[in-house]
mmCIF file as Biopython writes it, N, C-alpha, C and O atoms, coordinates in Angstrom:
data_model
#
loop_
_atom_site.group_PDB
_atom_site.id
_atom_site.type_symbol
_atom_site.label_atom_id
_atom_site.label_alt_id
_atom_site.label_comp_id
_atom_site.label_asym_id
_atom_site.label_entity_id
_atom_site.label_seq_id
_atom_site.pdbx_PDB_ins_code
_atom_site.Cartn_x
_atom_site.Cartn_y
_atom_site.Cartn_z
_atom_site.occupancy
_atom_site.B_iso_or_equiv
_atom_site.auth_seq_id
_atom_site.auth_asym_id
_atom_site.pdbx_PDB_model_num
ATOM 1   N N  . UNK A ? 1  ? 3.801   -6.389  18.004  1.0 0.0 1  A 1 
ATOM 2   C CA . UNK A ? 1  ? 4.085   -6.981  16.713  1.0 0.0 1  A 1 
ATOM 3   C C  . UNK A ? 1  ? 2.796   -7.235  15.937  1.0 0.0 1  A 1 
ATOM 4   O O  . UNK A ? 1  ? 2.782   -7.782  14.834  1.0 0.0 1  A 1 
ATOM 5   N N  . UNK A ? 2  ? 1.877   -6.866  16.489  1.0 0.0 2  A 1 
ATOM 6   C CA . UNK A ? 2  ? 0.481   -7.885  16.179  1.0 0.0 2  A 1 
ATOM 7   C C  . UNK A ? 2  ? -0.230  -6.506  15.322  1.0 0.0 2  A 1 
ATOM 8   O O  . UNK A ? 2  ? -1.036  -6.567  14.393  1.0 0.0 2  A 1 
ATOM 9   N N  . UNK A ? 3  ? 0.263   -5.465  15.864  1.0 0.0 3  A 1 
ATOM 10  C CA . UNK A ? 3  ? -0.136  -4.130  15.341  1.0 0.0 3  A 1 
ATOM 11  C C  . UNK A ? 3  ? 0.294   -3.787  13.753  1.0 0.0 3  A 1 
ATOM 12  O O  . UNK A ? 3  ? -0.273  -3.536  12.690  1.0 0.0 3  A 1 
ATOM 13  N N  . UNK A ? 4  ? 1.744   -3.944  14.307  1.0 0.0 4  A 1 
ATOM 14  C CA . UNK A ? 4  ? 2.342   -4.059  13.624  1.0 0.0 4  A 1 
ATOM 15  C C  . UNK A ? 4  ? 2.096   -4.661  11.653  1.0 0.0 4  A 1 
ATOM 16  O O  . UNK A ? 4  ? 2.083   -4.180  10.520  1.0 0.0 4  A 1 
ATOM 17  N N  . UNK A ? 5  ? 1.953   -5.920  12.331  1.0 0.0 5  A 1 
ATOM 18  C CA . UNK A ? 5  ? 1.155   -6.913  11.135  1.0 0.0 5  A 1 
ATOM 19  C C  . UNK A ? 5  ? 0.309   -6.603  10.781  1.0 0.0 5  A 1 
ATOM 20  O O  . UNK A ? 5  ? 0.296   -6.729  9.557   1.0 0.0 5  A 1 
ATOM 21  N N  . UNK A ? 6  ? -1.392  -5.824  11.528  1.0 0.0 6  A 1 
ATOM 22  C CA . UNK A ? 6  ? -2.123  -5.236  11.161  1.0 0.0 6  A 1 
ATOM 23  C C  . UNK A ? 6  ? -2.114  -4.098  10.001  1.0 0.0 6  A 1 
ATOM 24  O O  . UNK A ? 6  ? -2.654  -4.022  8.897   1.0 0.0 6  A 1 
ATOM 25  N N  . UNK A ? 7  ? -1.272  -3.263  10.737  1.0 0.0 7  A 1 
ATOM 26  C CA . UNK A ? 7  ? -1.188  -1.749  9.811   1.0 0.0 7  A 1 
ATOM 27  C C  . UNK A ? 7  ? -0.083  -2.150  8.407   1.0 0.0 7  A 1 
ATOM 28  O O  . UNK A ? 7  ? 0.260   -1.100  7.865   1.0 0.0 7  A 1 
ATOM 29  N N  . UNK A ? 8  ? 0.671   -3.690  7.562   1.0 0.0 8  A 1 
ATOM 30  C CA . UNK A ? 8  ? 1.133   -3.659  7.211   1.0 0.0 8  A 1 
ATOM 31  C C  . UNK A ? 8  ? 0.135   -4.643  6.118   1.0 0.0 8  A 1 
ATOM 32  O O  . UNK A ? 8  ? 0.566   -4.693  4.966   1.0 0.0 8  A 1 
ATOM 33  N N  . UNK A ? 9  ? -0.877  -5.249  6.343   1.0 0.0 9  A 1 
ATOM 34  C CA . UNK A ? 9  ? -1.591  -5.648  5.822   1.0 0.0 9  A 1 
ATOM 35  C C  . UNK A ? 9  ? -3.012  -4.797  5.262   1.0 0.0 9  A 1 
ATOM 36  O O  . UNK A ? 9  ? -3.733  -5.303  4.402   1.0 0.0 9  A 1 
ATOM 37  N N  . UNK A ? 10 ? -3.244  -3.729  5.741   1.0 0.0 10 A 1 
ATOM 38  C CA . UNK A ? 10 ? -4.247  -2.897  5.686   1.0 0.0 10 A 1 
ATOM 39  C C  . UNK A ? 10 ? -3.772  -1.981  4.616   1.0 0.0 10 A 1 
ATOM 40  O O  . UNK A ? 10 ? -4.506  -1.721  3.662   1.0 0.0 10 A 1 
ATOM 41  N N  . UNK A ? 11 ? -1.770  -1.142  4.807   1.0 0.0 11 A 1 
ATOM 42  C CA . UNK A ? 11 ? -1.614  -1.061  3.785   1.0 0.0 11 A 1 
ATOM 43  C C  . UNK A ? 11 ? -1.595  -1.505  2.099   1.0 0.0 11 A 1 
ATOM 44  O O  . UNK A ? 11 ? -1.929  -1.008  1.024   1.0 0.0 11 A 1 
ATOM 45  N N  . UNK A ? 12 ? -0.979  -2.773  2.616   1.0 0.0 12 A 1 
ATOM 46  C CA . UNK A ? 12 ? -0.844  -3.703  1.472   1.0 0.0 12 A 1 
ATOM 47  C C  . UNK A ? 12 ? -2.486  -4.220  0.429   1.0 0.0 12 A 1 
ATOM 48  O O  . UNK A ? 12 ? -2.655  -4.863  -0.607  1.0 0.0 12 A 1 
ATOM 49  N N  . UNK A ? 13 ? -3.062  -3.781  1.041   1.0 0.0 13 A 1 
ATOM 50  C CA . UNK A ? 13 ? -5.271  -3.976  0.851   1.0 0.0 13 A 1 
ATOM 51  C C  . UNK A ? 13 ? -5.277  -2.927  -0.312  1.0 0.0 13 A 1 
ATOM 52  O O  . UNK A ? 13 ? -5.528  -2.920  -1.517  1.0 0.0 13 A 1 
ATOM 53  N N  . UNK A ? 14 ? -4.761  -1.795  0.929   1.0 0.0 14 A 1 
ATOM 54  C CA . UNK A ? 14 ? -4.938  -0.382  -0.187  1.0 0.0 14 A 1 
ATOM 55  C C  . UNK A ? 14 ? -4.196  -0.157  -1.336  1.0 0.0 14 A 1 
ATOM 56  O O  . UNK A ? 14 ? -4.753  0.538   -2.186  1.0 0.0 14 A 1 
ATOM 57  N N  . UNK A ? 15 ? -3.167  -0.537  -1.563  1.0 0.0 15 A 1 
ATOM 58  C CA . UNK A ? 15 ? -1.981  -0.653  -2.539  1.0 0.0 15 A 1 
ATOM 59  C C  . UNK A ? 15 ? -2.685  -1.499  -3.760  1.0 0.0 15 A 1 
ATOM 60  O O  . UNK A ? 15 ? -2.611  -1.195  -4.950  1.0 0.0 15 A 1 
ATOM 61  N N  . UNK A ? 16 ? -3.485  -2.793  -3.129  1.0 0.0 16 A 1 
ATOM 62  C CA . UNK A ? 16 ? -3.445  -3.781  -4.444  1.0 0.0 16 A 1 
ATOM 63  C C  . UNK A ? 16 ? -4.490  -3.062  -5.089  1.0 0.0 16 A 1 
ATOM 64  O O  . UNK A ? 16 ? -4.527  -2.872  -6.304  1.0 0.0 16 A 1 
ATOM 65  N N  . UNK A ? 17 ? -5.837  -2.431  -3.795  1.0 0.0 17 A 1 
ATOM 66  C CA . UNK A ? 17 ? -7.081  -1.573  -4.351  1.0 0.0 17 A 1 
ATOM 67  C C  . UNK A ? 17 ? -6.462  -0.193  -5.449  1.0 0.0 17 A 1 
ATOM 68  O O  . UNK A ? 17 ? -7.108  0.518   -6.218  1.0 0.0 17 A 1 
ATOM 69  N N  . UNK A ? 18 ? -5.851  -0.195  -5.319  1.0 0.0 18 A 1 
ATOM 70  C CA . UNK A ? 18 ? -5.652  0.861   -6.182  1.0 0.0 18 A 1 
ATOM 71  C C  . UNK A ? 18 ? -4.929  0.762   -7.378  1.0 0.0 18 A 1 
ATOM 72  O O  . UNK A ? 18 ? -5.066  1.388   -8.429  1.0 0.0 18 A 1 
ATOM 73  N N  . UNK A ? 19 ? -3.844  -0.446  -6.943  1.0 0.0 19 A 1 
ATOM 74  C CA . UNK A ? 19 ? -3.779  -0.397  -8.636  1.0 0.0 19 A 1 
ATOM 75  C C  . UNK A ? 19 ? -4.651  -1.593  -9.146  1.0 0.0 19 A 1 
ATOM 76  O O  . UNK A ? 19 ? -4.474  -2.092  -10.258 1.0 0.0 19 A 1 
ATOM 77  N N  . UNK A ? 20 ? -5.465  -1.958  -8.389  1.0 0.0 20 A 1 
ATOM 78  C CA . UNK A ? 20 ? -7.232  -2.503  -9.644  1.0 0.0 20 A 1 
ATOM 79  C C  . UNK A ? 20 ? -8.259  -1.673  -9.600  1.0 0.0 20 A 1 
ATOM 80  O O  . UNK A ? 20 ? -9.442  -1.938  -9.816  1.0 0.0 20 A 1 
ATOM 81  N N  . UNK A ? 21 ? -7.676  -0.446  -9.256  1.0 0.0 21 A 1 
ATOM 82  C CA . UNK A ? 21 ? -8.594  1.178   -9.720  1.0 0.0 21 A 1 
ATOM 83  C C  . UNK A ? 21 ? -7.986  1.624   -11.105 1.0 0.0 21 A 1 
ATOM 84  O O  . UNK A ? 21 ? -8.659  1.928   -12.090 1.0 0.0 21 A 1 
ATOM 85  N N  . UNK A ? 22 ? -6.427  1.616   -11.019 1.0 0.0 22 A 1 
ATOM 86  C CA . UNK A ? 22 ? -6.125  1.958   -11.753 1.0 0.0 22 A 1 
ATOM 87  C C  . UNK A ? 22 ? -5.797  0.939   -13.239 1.0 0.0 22 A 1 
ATOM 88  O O  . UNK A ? 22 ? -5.550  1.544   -14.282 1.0 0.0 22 A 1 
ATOM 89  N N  . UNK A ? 23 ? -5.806  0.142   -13.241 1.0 0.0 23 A 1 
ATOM 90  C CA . UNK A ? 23 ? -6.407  -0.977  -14.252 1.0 0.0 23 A 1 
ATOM 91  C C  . UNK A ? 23 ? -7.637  -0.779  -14.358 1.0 0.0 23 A 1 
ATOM 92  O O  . UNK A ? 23 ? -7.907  -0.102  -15.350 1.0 0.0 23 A 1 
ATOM 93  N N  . UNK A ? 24 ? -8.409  -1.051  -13.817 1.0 0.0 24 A 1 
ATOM 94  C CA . UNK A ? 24 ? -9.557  -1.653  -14.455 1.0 0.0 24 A 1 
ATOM 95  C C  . UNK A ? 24 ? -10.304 0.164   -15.053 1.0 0.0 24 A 1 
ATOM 96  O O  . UNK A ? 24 ? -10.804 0.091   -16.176 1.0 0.0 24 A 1 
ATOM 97  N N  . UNK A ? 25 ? -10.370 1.582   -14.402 1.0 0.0 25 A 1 
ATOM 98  C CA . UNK A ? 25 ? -11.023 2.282   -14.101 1.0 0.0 25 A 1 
ATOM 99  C C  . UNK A ? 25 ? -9.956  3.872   -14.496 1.0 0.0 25 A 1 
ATOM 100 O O  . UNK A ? 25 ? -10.434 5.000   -14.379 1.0 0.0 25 A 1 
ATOM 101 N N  . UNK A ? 26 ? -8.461  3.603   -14.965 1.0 0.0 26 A 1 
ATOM 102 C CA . UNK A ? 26 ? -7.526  4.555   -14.942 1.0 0.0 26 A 1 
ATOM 103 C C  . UNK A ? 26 ? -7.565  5.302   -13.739 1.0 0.0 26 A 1 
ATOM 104 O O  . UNK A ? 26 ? -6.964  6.372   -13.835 1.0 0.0 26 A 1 
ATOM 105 N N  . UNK A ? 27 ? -8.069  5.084   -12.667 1.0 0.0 27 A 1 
ATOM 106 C CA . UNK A ? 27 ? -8.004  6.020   -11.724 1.0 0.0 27 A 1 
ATOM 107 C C  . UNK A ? 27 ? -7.339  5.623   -10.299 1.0 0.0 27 A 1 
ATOM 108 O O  . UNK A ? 27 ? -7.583  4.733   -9.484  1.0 0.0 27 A 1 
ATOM 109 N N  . UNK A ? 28 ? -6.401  6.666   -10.355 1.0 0.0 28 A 1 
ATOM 110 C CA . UNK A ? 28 ? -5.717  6.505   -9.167  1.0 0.0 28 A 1 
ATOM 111 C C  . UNK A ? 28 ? -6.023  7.043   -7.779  1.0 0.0 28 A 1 
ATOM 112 O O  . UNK A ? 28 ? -5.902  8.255   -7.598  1.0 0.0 28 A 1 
ATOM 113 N N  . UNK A ? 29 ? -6.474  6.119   -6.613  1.0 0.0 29 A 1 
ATOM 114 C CA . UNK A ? 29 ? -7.059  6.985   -5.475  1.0 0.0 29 A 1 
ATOM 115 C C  . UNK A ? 29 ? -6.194  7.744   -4.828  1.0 0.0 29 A 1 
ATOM 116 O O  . UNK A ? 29 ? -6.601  8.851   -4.478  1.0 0.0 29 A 1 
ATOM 117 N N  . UNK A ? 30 ? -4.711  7.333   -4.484  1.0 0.0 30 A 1 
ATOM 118 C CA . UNK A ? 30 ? -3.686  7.970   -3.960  1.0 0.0 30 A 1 
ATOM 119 C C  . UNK A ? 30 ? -3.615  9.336   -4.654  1.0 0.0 30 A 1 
ATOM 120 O O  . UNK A ? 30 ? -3.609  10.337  -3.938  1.0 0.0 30 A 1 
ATOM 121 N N  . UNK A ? 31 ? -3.567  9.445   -5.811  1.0 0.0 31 A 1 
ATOM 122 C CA . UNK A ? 31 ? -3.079  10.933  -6.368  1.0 0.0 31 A 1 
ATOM 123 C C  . UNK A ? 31 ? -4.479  11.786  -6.613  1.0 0.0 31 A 1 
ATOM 124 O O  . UNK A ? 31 ? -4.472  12.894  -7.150  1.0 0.0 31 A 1 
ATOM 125 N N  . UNK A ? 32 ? -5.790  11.066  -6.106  1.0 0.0 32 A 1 
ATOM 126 C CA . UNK A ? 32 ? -6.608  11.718  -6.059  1.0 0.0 32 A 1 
ATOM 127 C C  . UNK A ? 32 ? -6.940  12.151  -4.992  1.0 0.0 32 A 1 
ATOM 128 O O  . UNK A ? 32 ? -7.588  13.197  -5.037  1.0 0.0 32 A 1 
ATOM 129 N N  . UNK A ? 33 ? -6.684  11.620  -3.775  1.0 0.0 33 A 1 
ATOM 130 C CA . UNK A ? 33 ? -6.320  11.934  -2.296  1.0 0.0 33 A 1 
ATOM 131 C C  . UNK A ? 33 ? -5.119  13.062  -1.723  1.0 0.0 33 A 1 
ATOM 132 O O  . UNK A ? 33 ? -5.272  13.850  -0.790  1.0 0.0 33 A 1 
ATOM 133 N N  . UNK A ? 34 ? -4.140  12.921  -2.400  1.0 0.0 34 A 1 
ATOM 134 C CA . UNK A ? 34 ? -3.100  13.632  -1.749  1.0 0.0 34 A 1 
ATOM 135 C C  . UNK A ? 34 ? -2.482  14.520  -2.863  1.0 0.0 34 A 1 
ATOM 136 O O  . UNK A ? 34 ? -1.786  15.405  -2.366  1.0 0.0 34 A 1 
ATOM 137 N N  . UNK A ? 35 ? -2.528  14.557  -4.360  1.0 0.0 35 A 1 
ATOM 138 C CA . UNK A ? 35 ? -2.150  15.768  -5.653  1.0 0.0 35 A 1 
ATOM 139 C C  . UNK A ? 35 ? -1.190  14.497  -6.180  1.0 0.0 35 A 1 
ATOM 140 O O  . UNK A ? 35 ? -1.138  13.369  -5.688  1.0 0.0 35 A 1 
ATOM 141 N N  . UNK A ? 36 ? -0.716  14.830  -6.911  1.0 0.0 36 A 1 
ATOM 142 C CA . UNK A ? 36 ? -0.318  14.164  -8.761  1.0 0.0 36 A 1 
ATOM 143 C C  . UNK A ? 36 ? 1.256   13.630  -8.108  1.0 0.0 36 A 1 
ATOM 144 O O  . UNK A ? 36 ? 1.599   12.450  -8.163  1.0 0.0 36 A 1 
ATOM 145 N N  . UNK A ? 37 ? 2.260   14.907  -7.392  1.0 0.0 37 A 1 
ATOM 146 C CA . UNK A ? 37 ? 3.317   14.524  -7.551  1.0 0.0 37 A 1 
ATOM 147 C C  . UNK A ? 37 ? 3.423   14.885  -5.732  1.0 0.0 37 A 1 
ATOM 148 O O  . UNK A ? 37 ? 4.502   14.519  -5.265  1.0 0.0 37 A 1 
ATOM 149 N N  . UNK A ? 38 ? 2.739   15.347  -5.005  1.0 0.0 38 A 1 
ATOM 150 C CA . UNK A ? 38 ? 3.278   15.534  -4.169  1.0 0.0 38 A 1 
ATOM 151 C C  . UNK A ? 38 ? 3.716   14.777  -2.648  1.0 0.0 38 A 1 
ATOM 152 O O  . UNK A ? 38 ? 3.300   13.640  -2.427  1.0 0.0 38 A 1 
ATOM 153 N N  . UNK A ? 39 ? 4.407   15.348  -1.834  1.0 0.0 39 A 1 
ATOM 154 C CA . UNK A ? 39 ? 5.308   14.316  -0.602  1.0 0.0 39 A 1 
ATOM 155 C C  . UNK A ? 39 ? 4.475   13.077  -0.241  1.0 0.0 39 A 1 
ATOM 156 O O  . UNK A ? 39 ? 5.004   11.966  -0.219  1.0 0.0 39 A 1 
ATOM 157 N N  . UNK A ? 40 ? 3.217   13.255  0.034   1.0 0.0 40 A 1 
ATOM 158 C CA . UNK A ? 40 ? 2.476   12.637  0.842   1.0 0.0 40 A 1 
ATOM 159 C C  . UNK A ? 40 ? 2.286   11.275  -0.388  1.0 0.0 40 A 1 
ATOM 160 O O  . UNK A ? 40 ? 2.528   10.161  0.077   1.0 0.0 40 A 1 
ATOM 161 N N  . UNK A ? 41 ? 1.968   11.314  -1.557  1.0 0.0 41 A 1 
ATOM 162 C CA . UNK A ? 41 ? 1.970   10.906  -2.725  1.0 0.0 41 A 1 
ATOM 163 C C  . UNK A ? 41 ? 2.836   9.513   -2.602  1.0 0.0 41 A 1 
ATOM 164 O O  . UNK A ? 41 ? 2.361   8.379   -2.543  1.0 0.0 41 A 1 
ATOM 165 N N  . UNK A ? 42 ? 4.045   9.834   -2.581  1.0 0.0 42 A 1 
ATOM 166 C CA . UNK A ? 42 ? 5.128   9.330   -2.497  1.0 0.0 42 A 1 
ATOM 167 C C  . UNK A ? 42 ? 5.188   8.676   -1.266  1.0 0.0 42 A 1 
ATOM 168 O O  . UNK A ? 42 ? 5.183   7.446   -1.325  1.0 0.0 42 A 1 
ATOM 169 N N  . UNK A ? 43 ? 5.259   9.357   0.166   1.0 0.0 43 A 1 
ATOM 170 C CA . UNK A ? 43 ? 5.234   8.486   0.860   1.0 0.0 43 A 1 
ATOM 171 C C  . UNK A ? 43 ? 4.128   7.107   1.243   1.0 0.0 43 A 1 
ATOM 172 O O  . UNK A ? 43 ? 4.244   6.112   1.958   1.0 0.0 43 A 1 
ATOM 173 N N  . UNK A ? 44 ? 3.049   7.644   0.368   1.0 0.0 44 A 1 
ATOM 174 C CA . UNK A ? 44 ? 2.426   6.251   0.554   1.0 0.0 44 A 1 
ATOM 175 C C  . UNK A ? 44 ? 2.719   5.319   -0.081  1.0 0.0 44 A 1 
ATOM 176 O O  . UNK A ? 44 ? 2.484   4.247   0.476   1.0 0.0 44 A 1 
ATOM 177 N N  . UNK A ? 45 ? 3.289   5.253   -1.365  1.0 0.0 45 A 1 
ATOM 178 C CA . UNK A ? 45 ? 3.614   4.401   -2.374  1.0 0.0 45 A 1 
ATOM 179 C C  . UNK A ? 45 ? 4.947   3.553   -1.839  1.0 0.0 45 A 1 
ATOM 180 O O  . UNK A ? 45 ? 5.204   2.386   -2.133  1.0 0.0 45 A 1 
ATOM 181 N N  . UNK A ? 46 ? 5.837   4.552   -0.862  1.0 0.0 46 A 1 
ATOM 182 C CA . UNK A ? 46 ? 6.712   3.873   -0.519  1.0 0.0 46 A 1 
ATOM 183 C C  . UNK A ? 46 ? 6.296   3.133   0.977   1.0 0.0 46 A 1 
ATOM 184 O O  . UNK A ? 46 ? 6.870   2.066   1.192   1.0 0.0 46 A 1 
ATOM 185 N N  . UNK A ? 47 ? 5.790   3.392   1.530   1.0 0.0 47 A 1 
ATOM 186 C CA . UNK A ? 47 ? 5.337   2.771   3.014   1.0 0.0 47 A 1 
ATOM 187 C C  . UNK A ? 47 ? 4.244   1.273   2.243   1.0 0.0 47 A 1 
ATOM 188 O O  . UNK A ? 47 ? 4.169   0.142   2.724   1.0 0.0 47 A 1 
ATOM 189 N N  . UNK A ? 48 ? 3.705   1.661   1.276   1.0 0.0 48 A 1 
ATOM 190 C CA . UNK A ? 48 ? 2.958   0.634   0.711   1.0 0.0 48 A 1 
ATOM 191 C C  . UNK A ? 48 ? 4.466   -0.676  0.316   1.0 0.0 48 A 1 
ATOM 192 O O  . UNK A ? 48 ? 4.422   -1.821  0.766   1.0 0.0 48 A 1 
ATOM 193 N N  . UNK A ? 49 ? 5.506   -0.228  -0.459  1.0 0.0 49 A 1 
ATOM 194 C CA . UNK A ? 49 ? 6.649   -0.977  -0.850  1.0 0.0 49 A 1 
ATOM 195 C C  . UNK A ? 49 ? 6.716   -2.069  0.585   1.0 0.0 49 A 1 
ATOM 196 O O  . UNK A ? 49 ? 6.317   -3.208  0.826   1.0 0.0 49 A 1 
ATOM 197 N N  . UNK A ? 50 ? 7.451   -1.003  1.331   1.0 0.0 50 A 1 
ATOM 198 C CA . UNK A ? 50 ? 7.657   -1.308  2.534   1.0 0.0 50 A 1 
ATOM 199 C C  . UNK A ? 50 ? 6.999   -2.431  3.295   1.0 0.0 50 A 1 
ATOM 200 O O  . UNK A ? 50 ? 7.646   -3.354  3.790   1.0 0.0 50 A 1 
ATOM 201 N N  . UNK A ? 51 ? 5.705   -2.321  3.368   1.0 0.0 51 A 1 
ATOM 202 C CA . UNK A ? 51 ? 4.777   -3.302  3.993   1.0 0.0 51 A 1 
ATOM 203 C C  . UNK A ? 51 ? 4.684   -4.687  2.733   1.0 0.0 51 A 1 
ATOM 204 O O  . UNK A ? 51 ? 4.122   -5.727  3.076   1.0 0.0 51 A 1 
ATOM 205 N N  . UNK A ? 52 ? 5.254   -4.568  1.368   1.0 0.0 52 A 1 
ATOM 206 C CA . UNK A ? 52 ? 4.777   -5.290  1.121   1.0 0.0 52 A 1 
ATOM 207 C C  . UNK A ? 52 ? 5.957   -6.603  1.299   1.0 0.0 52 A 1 
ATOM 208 O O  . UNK A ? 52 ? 5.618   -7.786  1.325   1.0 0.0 52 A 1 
ATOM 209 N N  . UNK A ? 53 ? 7.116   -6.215  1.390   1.0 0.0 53 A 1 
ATOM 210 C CA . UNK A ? 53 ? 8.421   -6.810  1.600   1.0 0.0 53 A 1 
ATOM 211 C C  . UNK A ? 53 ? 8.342   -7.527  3.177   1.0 0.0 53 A 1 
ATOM 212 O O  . UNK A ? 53 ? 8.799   -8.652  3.380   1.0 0.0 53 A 1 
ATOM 213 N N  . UNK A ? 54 ? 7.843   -6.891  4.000   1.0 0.0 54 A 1 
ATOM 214 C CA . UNK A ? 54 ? 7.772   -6.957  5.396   1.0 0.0 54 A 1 
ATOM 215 C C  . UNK A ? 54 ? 6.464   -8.321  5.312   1.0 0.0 54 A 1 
ATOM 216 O O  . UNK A ? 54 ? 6.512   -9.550  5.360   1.0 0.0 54 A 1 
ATOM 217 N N  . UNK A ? 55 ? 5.799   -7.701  5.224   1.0 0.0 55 A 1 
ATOM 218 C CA . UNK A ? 55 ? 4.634   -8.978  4.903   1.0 0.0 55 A 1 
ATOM 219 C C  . UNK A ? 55 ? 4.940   -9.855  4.143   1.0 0.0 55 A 1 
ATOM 220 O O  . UNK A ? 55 ? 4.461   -10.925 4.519   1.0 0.0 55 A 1 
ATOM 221 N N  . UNK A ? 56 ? 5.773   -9.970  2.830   1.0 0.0 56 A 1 
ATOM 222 C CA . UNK A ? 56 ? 6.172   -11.732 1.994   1.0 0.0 56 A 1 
ATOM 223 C C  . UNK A ? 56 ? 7.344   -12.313 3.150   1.0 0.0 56 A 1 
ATOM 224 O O  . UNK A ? 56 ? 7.327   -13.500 3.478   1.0 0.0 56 A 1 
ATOM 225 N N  . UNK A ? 57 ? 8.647   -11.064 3.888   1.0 0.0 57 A 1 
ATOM 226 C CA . UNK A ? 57 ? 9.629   -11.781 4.742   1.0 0.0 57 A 1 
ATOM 227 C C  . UNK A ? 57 ? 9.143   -12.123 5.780   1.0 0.0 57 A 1 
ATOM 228 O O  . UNK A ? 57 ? 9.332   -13.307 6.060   1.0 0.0 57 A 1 
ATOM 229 N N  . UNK A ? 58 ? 8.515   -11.476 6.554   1.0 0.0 58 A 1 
ATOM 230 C CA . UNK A ? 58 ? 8.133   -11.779 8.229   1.0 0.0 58 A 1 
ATOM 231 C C  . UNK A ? 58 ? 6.560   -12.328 8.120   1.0 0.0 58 A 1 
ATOM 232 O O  . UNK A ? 58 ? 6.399   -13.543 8.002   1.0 0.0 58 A 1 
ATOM 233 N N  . UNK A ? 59 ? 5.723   -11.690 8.147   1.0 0.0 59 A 1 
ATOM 234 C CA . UNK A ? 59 ? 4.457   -12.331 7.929   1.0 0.0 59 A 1 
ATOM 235 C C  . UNK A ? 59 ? 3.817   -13.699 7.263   1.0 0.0 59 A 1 
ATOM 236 O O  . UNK A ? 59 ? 3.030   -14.534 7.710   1.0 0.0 59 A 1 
ATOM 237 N N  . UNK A ? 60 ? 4.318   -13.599 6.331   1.0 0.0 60 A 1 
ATOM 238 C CA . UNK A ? 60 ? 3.710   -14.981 5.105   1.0 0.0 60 A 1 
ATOM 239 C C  . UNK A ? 60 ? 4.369   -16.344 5.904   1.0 0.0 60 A 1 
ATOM 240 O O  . UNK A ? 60 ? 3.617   -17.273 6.196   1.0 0.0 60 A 1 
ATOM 241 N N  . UNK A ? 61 ? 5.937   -16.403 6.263   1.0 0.0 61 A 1 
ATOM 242 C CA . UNK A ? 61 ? 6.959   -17.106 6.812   1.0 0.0 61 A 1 
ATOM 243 C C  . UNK A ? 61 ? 6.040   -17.794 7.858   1.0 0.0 61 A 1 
ATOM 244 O O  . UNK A ? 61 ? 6.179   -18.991 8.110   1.0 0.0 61 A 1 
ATOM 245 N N  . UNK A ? 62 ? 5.211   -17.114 8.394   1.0 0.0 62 A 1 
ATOM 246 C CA . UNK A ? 62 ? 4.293   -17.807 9.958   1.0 0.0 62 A 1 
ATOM 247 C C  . UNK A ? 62 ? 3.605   -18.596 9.976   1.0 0.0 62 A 1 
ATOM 248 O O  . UNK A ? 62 ? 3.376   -19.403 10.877  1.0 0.0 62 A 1 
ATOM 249 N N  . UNK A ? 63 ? 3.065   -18.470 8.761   1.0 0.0 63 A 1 
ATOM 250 C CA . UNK A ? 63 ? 1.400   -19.172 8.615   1.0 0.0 63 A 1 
ATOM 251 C C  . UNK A ? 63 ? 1.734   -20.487 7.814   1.0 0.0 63 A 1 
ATOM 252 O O  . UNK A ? 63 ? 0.834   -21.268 7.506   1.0 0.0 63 A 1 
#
């Protein structure tokens, strides 16, 4: 579980970093990493969702 929490917080790092790339700088690292529209694109944006729901229900709840 502890892993778990790890890799859901590390996402959630990269998610906020990027959209204060993309504010502050217009630049998006995800679609500069993986192309504009494609799978991989997407699945990070959604695994980013994912972790961030998981981390306000299960995570935040602990501390």
């Amino acid at each position: 579980m502890k892993t778990l929490n790890s890799v859901a917080m590390v996402l959630l790092i990269v998610g906020g970093l990027n959209w204060g790339l993309v504010g502050l700088f217009n630049f998006n690292l995800v679609t500069f990493l993986f192309g504009m529209t494609g799978f991989l694109t997407n699945l990070v944006y959604v695994l980013v969702g994912i972790s961030a729901v998981y981390v306000a229900l299960v995570v935040l709840p602990k501390k």
